[in-house]
C-alpha positions in Angstrom: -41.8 0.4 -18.0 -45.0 1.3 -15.4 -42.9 -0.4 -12.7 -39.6 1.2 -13.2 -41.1 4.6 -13.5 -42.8 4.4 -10.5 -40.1 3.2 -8.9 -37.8 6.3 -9.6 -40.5 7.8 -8.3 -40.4 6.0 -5.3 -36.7 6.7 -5.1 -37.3 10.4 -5.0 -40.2 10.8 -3.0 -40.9 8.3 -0.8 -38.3 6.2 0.9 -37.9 8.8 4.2 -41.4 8.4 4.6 -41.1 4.0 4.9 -38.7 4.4 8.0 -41.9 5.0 9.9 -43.2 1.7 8.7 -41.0 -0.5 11.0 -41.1 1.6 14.3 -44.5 2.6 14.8 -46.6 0.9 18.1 -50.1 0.9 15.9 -51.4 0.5 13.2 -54.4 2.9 11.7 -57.4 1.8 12.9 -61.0 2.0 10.5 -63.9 2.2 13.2 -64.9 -0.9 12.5 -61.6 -2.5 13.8 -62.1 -0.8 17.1 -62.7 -4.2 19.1 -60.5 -6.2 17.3 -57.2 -6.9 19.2 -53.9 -5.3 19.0 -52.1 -8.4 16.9 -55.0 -8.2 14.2 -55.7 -4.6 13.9 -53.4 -4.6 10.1 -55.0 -7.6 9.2 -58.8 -5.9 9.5 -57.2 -2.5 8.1 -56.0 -4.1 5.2 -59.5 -6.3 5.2 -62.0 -3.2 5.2 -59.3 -0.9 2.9 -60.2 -3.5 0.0 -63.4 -4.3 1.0 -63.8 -0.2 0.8 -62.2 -0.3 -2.9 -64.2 -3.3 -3.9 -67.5 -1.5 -2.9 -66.6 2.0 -4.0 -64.1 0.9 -7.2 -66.2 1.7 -10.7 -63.9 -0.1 -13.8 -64.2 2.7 -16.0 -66.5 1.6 -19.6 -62.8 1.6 -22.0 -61.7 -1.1 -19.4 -64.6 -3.3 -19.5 -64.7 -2.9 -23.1 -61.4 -3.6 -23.9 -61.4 -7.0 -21.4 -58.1 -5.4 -19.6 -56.8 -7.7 -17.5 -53.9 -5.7 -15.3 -53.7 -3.9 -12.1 -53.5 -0.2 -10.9 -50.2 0.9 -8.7 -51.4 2.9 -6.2 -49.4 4.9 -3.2 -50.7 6.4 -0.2 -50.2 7.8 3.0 -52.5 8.1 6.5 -51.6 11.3 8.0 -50.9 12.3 11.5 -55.1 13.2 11.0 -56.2 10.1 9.4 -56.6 11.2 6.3 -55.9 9.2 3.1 -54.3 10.6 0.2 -53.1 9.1 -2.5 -49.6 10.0 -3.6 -49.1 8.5 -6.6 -51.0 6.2 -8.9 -49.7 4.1 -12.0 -51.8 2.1 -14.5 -52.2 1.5 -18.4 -55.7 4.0 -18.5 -55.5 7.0 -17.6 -59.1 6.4 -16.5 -58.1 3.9 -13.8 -55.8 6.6 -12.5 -58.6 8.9 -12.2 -61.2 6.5 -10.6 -58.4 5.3 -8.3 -57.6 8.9 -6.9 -61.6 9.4 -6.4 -62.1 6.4 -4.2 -58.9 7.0 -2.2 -60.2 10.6 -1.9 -63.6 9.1 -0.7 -61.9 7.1 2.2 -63.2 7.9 5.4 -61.2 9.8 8.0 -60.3 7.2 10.6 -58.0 6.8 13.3 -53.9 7.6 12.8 -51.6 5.3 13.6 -49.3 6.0 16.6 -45.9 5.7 18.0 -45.0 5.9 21.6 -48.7 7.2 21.7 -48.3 10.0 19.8 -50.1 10.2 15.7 -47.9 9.7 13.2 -48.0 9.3 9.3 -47.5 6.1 7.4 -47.2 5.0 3.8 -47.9 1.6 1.9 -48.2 0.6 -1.5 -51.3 -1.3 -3.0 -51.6 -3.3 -6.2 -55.3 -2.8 -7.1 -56.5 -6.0 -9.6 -58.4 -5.3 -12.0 -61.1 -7.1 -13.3 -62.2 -6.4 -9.5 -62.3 -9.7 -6.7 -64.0 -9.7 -3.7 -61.9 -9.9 -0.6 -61.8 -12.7 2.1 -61.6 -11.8 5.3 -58.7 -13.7 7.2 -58.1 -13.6 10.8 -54.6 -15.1 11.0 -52.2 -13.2 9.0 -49.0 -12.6 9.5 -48.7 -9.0 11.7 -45.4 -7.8 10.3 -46.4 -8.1 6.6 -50.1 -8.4 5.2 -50.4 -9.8 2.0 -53.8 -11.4 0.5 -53.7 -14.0 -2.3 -54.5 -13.5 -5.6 -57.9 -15.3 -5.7 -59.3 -14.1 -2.6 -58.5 -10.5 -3.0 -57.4 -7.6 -4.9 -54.1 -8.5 -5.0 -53.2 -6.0 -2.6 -50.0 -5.7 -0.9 -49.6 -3.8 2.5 -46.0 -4.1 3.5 -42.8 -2.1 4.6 -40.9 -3.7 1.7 -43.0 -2.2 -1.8 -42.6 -5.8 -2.7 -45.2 -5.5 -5.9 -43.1 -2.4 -7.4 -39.3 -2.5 -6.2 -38.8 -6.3 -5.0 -36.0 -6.4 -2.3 -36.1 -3.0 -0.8 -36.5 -2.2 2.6 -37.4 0.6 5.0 -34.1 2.9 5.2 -32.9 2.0 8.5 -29.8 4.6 8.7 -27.6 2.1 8.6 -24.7 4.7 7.5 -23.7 5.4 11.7 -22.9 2.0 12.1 -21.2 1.4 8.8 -17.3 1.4 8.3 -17.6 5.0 6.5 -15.4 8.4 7.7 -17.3 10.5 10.0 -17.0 14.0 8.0 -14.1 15.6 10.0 -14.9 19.0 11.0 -13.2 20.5 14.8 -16.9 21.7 15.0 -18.9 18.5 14.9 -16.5 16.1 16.3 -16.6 18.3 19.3 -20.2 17.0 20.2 -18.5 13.3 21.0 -14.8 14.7 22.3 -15.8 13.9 26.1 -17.7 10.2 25.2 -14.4 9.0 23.1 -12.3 10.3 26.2 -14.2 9.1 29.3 -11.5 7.3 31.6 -12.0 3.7 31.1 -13.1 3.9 27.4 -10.3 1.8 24.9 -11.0 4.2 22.5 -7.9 5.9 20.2 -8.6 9.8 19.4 -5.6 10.7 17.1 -6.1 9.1 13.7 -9.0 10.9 11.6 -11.3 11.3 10.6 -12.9 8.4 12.5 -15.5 5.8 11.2 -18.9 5.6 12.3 -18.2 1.9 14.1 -15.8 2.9 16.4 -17.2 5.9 17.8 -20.7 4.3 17.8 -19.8 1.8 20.6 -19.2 5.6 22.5 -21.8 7.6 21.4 -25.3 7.4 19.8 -24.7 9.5 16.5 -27.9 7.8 15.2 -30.1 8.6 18.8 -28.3 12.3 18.1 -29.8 13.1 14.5 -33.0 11.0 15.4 -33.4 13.9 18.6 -32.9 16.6 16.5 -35.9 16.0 14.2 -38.4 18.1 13.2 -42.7 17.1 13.4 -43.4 18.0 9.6 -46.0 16.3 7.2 -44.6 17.2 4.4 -42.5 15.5 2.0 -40.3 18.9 1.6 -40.5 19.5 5.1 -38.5 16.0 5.9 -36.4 16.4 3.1 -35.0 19.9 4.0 -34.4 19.5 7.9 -34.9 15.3 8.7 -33.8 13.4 6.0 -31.3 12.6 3.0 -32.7 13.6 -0.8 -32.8 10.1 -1.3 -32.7 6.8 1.0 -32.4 3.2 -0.9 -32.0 0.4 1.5 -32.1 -3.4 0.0 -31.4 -6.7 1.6 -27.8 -6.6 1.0 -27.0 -2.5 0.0 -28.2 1.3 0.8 -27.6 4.1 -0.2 -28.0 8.2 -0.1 -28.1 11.4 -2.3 -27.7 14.5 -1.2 -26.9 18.1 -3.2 -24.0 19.6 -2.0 -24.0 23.7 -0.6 -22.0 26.7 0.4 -24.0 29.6 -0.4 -22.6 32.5 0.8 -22.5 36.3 0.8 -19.9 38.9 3.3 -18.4 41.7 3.2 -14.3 42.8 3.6 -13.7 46.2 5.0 -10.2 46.2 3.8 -10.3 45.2 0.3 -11.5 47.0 -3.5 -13.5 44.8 -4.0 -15.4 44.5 -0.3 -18.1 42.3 -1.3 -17.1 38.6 -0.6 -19.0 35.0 -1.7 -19.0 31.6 -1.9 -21.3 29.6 -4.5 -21.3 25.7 -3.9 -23.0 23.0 -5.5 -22.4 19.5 -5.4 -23.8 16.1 -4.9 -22.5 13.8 -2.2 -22.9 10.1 -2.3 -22.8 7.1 0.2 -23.2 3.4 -0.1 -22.9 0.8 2.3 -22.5 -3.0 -0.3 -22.9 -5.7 2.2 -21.4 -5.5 5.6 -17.6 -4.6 5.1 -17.7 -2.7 1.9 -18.9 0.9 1.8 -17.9 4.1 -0.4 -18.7 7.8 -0.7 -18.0 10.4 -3.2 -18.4 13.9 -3.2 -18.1 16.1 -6.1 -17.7 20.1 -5.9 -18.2 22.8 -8.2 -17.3 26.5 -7.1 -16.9 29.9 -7.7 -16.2 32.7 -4.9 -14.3 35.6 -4.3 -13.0 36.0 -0.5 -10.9 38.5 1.6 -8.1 40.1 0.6 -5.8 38.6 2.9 -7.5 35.2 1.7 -7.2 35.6 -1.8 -3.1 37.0 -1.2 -2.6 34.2 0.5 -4.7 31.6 -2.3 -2.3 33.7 -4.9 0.9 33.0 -3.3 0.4 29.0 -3.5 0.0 29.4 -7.4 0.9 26.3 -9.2 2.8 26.1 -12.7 0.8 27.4 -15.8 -2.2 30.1 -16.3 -4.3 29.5 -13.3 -4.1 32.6 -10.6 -4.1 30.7 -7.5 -4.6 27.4 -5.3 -7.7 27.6 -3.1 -6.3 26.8 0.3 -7.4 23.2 0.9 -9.3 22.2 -2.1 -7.2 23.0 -5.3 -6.4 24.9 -8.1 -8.6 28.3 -8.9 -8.8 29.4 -12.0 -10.1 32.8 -12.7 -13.6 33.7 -12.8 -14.3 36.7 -14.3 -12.4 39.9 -13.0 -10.9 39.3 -9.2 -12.4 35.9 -8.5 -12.1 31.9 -8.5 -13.8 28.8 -9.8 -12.3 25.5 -8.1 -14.0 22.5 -8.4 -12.7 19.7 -6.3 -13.5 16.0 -6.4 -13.3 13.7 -3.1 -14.1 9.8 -2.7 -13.2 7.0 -1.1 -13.8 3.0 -0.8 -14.1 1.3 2.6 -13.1 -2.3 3.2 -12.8 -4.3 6.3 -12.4 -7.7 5.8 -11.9 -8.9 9.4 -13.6 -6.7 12.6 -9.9 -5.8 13.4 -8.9 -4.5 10.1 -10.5 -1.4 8.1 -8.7 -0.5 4.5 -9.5 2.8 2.9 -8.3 4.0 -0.7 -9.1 6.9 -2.1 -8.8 11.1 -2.7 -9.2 12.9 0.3 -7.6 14.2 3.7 -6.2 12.8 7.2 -5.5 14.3 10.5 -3.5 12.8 13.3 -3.7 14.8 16.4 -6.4 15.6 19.4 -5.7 19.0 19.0 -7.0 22.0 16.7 -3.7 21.4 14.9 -1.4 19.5 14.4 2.3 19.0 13.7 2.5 15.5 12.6 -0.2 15.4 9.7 -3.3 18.1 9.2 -5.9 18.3 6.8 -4.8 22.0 5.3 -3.6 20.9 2.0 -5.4 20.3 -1.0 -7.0 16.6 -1.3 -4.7 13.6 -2.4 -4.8 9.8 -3.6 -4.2 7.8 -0.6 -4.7 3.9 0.6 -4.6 3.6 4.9 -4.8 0.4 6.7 -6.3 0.9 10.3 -5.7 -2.2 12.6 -7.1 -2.2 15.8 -6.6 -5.0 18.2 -6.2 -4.9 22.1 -5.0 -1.5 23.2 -3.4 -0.7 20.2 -4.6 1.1 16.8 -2.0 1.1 14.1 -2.1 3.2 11.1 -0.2 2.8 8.2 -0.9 5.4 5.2 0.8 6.2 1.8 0.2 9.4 0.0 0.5 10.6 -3.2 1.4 13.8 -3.7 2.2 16.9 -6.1 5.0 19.6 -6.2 3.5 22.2 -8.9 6.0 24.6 -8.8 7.3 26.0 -12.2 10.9 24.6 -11.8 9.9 20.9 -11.0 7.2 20.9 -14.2 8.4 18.1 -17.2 6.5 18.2 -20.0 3.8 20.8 -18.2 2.6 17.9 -15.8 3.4 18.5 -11.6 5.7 16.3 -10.4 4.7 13.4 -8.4 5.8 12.9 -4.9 5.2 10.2 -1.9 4.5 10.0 1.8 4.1 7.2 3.5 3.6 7.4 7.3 3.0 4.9 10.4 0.6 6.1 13.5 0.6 3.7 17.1 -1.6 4.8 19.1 -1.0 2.9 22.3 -3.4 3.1 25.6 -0.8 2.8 28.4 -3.6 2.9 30.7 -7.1 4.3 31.5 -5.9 7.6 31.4 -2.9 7.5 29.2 -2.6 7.7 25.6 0.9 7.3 23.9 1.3 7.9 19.9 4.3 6.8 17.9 4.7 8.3 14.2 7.1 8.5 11.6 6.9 9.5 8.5 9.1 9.9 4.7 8.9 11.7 1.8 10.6 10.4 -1.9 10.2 11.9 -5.1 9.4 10.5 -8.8 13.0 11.7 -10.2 14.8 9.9 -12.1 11.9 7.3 -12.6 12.1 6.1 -9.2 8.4 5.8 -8.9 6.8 4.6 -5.9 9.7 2.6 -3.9 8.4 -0.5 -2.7 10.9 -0.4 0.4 8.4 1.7 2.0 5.3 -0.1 1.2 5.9 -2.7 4.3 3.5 -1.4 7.1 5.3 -2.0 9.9 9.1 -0.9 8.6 11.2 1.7 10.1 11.8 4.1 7.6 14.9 5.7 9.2 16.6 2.1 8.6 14.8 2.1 5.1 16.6 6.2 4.5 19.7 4.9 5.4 20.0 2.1 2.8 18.7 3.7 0.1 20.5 7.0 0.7 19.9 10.0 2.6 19.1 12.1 -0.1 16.7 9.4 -1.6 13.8 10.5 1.2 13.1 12.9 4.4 12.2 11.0 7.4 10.6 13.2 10.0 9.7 11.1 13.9 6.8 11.9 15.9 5.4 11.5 19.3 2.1 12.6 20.9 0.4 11.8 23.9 -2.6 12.5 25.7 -3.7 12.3 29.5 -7.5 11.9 31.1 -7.2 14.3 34.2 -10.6 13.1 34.9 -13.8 12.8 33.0 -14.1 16.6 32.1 -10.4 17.6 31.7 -7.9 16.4 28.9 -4.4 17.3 28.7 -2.4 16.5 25.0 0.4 16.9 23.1 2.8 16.7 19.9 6.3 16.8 19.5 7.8 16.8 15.8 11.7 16.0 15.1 12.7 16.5 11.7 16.9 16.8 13.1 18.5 17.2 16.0 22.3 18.1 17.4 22.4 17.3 20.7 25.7 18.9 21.4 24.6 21.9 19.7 22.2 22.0 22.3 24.9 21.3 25.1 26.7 24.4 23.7 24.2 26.7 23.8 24.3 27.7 20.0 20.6 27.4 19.1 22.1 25.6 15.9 20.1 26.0 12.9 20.0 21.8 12.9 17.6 21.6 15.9 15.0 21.0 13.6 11.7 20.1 16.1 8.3 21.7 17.3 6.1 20.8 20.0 2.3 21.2 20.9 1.1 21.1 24.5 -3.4 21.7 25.2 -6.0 21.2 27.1 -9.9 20.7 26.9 -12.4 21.0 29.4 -15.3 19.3 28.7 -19.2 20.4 29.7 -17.3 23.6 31.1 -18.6 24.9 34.0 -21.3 22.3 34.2 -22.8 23.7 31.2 -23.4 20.8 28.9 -22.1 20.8 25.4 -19.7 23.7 26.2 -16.2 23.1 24.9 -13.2 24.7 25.8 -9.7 24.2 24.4 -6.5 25.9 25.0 -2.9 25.2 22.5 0.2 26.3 22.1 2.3 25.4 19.2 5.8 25.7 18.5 8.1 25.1 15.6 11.7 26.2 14.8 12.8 27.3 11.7 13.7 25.2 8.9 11.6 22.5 10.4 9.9 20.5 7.8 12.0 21.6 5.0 14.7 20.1 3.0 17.9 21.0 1.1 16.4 18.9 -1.9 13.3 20.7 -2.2 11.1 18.6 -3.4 11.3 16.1 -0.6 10.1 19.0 2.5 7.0 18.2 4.1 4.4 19.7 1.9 1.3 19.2 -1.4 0.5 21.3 -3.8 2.4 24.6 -2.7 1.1 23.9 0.8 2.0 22.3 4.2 0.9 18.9 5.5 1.3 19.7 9.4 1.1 22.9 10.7 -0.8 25.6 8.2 2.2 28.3 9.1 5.0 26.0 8.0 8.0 26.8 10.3 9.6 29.4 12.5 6.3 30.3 14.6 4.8 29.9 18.0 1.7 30.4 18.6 -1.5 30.1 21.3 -5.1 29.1 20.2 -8.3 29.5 22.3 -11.4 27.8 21.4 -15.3 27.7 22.8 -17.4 25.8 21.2 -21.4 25.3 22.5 -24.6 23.8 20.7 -28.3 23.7 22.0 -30.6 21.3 20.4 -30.0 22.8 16.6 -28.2 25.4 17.5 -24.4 26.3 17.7 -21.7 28.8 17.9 -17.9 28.7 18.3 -15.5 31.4 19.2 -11.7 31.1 18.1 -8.6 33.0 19.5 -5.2 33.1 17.9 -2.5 34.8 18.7 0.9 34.4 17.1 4.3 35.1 15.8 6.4 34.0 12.8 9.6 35.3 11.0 8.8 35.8 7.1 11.8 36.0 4.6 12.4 39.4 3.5 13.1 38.2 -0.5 15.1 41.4 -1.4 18.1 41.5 -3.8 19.2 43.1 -0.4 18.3 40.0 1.5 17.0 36.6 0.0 18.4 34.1 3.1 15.7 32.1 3.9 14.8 32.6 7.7 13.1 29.2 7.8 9.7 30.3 7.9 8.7 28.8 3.9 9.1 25.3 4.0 9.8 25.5 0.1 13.2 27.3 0.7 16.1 25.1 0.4 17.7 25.5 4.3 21.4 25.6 2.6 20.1 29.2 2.1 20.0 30.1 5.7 21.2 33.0 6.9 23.2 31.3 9.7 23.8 28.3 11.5 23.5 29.4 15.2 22.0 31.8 16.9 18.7 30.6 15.4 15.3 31.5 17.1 11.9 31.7 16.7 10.3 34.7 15.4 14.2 35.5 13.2 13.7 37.4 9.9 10.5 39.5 9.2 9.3 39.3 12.6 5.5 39.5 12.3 2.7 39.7 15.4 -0.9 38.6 14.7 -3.7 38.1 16.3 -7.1 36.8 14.9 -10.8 36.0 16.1 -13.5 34.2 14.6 -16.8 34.1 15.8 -19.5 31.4 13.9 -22.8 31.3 15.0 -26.5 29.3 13.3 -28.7 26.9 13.1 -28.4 23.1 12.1 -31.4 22.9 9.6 -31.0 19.0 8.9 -28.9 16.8 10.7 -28.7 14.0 8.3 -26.7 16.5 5.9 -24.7 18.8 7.9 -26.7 21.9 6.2 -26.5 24.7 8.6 -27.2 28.5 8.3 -24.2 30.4 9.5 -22.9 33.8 10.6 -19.1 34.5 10.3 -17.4 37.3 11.6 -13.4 37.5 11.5 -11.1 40.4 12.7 -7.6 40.0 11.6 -4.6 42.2 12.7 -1.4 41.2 11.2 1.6 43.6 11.6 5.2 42.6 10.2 8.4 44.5 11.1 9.0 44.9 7.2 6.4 45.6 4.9 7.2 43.8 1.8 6.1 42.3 -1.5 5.0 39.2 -0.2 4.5 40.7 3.6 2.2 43.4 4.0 0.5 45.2 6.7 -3.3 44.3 7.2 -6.3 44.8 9.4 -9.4 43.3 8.4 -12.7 43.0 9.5 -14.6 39.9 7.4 -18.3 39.3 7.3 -20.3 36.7 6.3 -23.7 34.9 6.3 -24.8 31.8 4.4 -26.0 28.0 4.4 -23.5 25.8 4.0 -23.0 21.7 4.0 -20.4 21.6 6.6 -18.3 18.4 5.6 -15.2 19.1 5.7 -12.8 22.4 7.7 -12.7 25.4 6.6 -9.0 27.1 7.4 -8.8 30.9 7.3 -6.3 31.9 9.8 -3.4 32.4 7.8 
C-alpha cells in the first residue's frame, strides 16, 4: 500500500522534475569527489550519499525493539544551490520518517549539478535498508544508472527510472510533438509554423487540419519551441504553472498528461442591459501516446458565461428543438443559467491509429478544417463538435483525405420522438503538390439523411468513390453533392498566394445569357500571406476575400443543405455575402497579439407576412422559396454593411498547455437596410480580459 501511495505521489509532484535526470552534463559533486573523473563522479556521489546516511542514520529504539526488517522510501532533490531536501519520505514508523528527514536535513551543501555549465536541480529516489549495511565502495559502475547490491549497501537506488517504487517508468521525454496526435488548431498558434510548412521545396500539404505533431515536426521544432520558452523556477508550482503539464507519466511502452482545463473571463458590452460579460471554464484535458502508432486525447468542458448582446442574439437564433434557450456557437447546446446567461458543457476526444508510416486513422468527436486561409468554403471548424472517423494517406506528393461525419438537424420540424435527426457527410480532400511552389486540392463532398431508416449508406463509405456518380444512382434527392477546388502558390519564401472555389450547381448557359440565374450556385476565396513582414520575424500578415452567391449550400430538401446543429459547416455567414478579412498576427518570446479586420456585406431575409422569400442568405431555407430565378446577386434582400475589429493581446504563461492571459477588445458596426425581428441595428464596443487554455478557435464575427 506504501508503494502505491507514494507513487500517486510521484504522479503528482514529481515526474516534471525527472526530465532533468537524462539531459544534464554533471552530476552533483560532494567535495570529496572533486578529483575523481568525470565517468565516476555518480558512482562516488552515490558512494559518500550512503556512506553519509550509514554514519549519520540512528534506527530509532521502537525499530530495534521490534526486529523491523524493511526499508524507508525516501525522495529528494539537489537544488540549483546544492542543497538537499528531502521531498517525500515513506516507511512503516513514523519514527524512521522523522530520523530520515533529519539526516537528509544534515547533508552538507555541496556542489549542483550542471547543464551546458549552468546549475540545475535534480531528483532521485533512494530505498534506505533498514537494519542499516555498510556500503562498498565500487569504482566501476555503470554511469547511466547506479545501483548497489543488497549485501554491500543500503539498498539504495539512484536512477532516472524510480525503479524501487514505480518499476517501468521513465523520465518524461515529451514525446507528445512527435506522436501521431492533432496539433490544437487555433489560426493564432498555427501561425508560428505557416512559413516552415510553406518554404519552397518543403513536400508538405497545408489544407487538411488540424495537423499531427509528425508531419509538421519534420518542418519545425515544436518541441525546441516550448523547451525556449521556459521559465528558471525551483519550484514545483513554479514548473507546473508556466513549464510543464499537471502531470507527466512516461513508461517503456506509454505516456501520458493531465492538465485542468480554463477560460476565466470577465468584459464588459457597452450596448447591452446587462453590460457585464464572462466566461467560466473548467475542464481537464487528457493525452496518451500507447506504443508507437496508437495515441488518444480527450477533453472534457464545463461552462457557464454570459456574452455580448449581438453574441447571445446570435447563440439564440441557432436554438435547437425543446427548452434549452440557445446553441453556443461552436460548442453546443446552452441551457439557461440563471437570469440572461448559459451553461454548455461540451465533450471532445479522439483515438489515433497509424498502422503503416503512410497511413494515420482518427475516430472520434471533434472538428476539421480544410483550407490555408482564415476561412474556408469547403469545410470549417464553426459548428458544434461531431462524431467523425478520417483516414489521412500520405504517400509521394499526394495527401488524401477521406472523412465521414455524423451530424444533427435539431430543428423542431425534423424532431421524432424528441430525439434530433441524424444526418451524414462524407467528404474526400487531394491535396496534390504540382511542384515546389504549387499546391492543387480536389474535394467533394455529400450530405444524406436518416429518413425513412436509410441510415448510414454504405455506397458512400468507399474512400476513393465519386460521389456525384454515387448521387446519381441512388437518386438526386437521396443526397447533396457539393465539388471543390483550392489551390495555393509559393511566390517565394515569404509570400503565399491561395484560394477556394466551392460549386454546389451551375448553368452555364444561364451564365452565357447574362441572367445571374438563381442556379449559379458557387463562391470563391482568393488571399495572401506574407510571412516575417517587413523583416520583422514572427510578424504575420494575411489578406481574404470571400465570396458566395445566394442559395449556395442549401437545399430544396432541407435537411440535406450543408450545415450541424442549426449551424454552417463552411463559411460562418452561410450564403449571399462577400466579404474582405485583414489579419496581423506577431509574438515575442511569450508574448503575442493579433489584430483582425472584417469588412462585409450580406442580404438577410426580411421574414414578414409582407415578405417571407428567402433571399438565399439562411442556408436552412428551402431555395424553392426564392424570390426569383434571375436577376440574382450578392448582397439581394436585407442588404446589411458591417464592419468589425478585434484586437487580442497577452502573455503565454506555459507553453506546454496553451494557458495565456488575454486582452480582448471588439468594435462591431452592423447596419441593415431593414431593421427587423431577426435583423437589427447594432454598434458595439466588447471588452474583455482573462486566462484562457487556448485549444481550440474562438468565432465572434457574426
Amino acid at each position: 500500500m506504501k508503494r502505491i501511495v507514494l507513487f500517486a505521489i510521484l504522479l503528482t509532484t514529481s515526474f516534471g522534475y525527472t526530465q532533468t535526470l537524462l539531459s544534464y552534463e554533471k552530476s552533483p559533486v560532494f567535495k570529496a569527489c572533486d578529483s575523481v573523473a568525470v565517468e565516476q563522479m555518480k558512482s562516488c556521489f552515490n558512494f559518500t550519499l550512503n556512506t553519509f546516511i550509514y554514519e549519520n542514520f540512528k534506527v530509532p529504539q521502537i525499530v530495534t525493539d521490534e526486529s523491523y526488517v524493511g526499508d524507508v522510501q525516501v525522495l529528494f532533490e539537489v537544488n540549483k544551490e546544492g542543497e538537499f531536501k528531502a521531498i517525500y519520505t515513506d516507511a512503516i514508523y513514523e519514527e524512521l520518517k522523522e530520523e530520515s528527514k533529519r539526516v537528509f536535513d544534515s547533508l552538507p551543501k555541496i556542489q549542483p549539478a550542471t547543464y551546458n555549465g549552468n546549475p540545475t536541480f535534480v531528483q532521485y529516489s533512494i530505498s534506505i535498508a533498514i537494519p542499516l549495511v555498510e556500503p562498498v565502495e565500487k569504482t566501476e559502475l555503470p554511469t547511466d544508472e547506479v545501483q548497489l547490491t543488497e549485501k554491500d549497501s543500503l539498498n539504495a537506488t539512484l536512477s532516472n527510472e524510480f525503479d524501487d517504487i514505480a518499476k517501468g517508468l521513465k523520465a518524461y521525454e515529451k514525446l507528445e510533438y512527435d506522436s501521431e496526435l492533432n496539433i490544437p488548431f487555433t489560426h493564432a498558434y498555427y501561425a508560428h509554423f505557416d512559413d516552415e510548412m510553406n518554404a519552397i521545396g518543403a513536400n508538405s500539404h497545408t489544407a487538411a487540419k488540424p495537423f499531427v505533431y509528425s508531419d509538421v515536426a519534420r518542418y519545425y521544432d515544436i518541441k525546441g519551441e516550448k523547451e525556449s520558452l521556459a521559465k528558471e523556477t525551483d519550484s514545483w508550482l513554479g514548473r507546473k504553472v508556466f513549464n510543464e503539464h499537471l502531470v507527466e507519466v512516461q513508461g517503456k511502452d506509454y505516456w501520458f498528461t493531465v492538465d485542468p482545463i480554463l477560460d476565466l473571463q470577465v468584459g464588459k458590452d457597452t450596448e447591452a442591459e446587462f453590460s457585464s460579460t464572462w466566461n467560466n471554464t473548467r475542464g481537464i484535458n487528457i493525452q496518451a501516446g500507447l506504443g508507437k502508432r496508437f495515441n488518444l486525447t480527450a477533453s472534457v468542458y464545463e461552462s457557464q458565461g454570459r456574452f455580448a448582446d449581438y453574441y447571445n442574439q446570435y447563440a439564440e437564433s441557432l436554438k435547437a428543438f425543446g427548452p434549452d434557450p440557445a446553441i453556443i456557437p461552436g460548442r453546443g447546446i446552452g441551457k439557461r443559467f440563471k437570469e440572461n446567461s448559459y451553461d454548455y458543457p461540451v465533450a471532445e476526444a479522439y483515438m489515433s491509429y497509424t498502422p503503416a508510416d503512410f497511413l494515420n486513422i482518427q475516430f472520434g468527436h471533434g472538428k476539421n478544417f480544410i483550407g490555408d486561409g482564415y476561412r474556408s468554403l469547403l469545410q470549417s471548424d464553426v459548428s458544434s463538435p461531431y462524431p467523425y472517423l478520417k483516414l489521412n494517406a500520405t504517400f509521394w506528393k499526394i495527401k488524401y483525405t477521406s472523412t465521414w461525419m455524423w451530424l444533427k438537424d435539431v430543428r423542431p420540424e425534423v424532431v421524432v420522438d424528441d430525439a434530433f435527426l441524424t444526418k451524414y457527410m462524407a467528404n474526400h480532400y487531394l491535396s496534390w503538390n504540382v511542384s515546389k511552389r504549387l499546391n492543387i486540392g480536389f474535394f467533394e463532398s455529400v450530405i444524406w439523411s436518416d429518413t425513412n431508416g436509410r441510415g448510414f449508406d454504405i455506397n458512400y463509405l468507399n474512400p476513393i468513390v465519386f460521389f456525384r456518380a454515387i448521387e446519381f444512382q441512388t437518386g438526386q434527392g437521396a443526397g447533396n453533392a457539393i465539388l471543390g477546388l483550392s489551390s495555393k502558390y509559393k511566390w517565394n519564401n515569404k509570400v503565399n498566394i491561395y484560394g477556394q472555389f466551392i460549386l454546389d450547381e451551375f448553368s452555364l448557359s444561364d451564365v452565357k445569357a447574362g441572367e445571374k440565374s438563381w442556379k449559379n450556385k458557387f463562391g470563391y476565396q482568393l488571399g495572401a500571406k506574407y510571412f516575417n513582414a517587413f523583416e520583422v520575424d514572427n510578424l504575420l500578415l494575411q489578406a481574404e476575400y470571400n465570396r458566395v452567391r445566394p442559395y449556395t449550400y442549401s437545399h430544396n430538401t432541407q435537411i440535406l443543405n450543408y450545415a450541424n446543429f442549426n449551424e454552417p459547416m463552411a463559411h460562418l455567414w452561410g450564403a449571399n455575402f462577400k466579404e474582405l478579412v485583414l489579419i496581423g498576427r506577431y509574438n515575442y518570446k511569450r508574448w503575442f497579439a493579433d489584430a483582425k479586420f472584417i469588412i462585409g456585406q450580406r442580404g438577410f431575409d426580411y421574414n414578414t407576412d409582407e415578405d417571407n422569400f428567402s433571399y438565399g442568405g439562411d442556408i436552412y431555407r428551402d431555395y424553392n422559396d426564392r424570390n426569383a430565378d434571375t436577376g440574382i446577386t450578392i448582397g439581394q434582400g436585407n442588404k446589411t454593411n458591417s464592419f468589425m475589429t478585434e484586437i487580442q493581446a497577452g502573455y503565454l504563461l506555459n507553453p506546454a498547455t496553451n494557458l495565456k492571459l488575454f486582452t480582448n477588445i471588439i468594435y462591431r458596426d452592423f447596419n441593415p437596410d431593414a431593421i427587423t425581428a431577426s435583423t437589427t441595428d447594432s454598434n458595439t464596443f466588447w471588452f474583455s480580459i482573462g486566462v484562457r487554455t487556448d485549444l481550440f478557435n474562438w468565432y465572434n464575427d457574426f
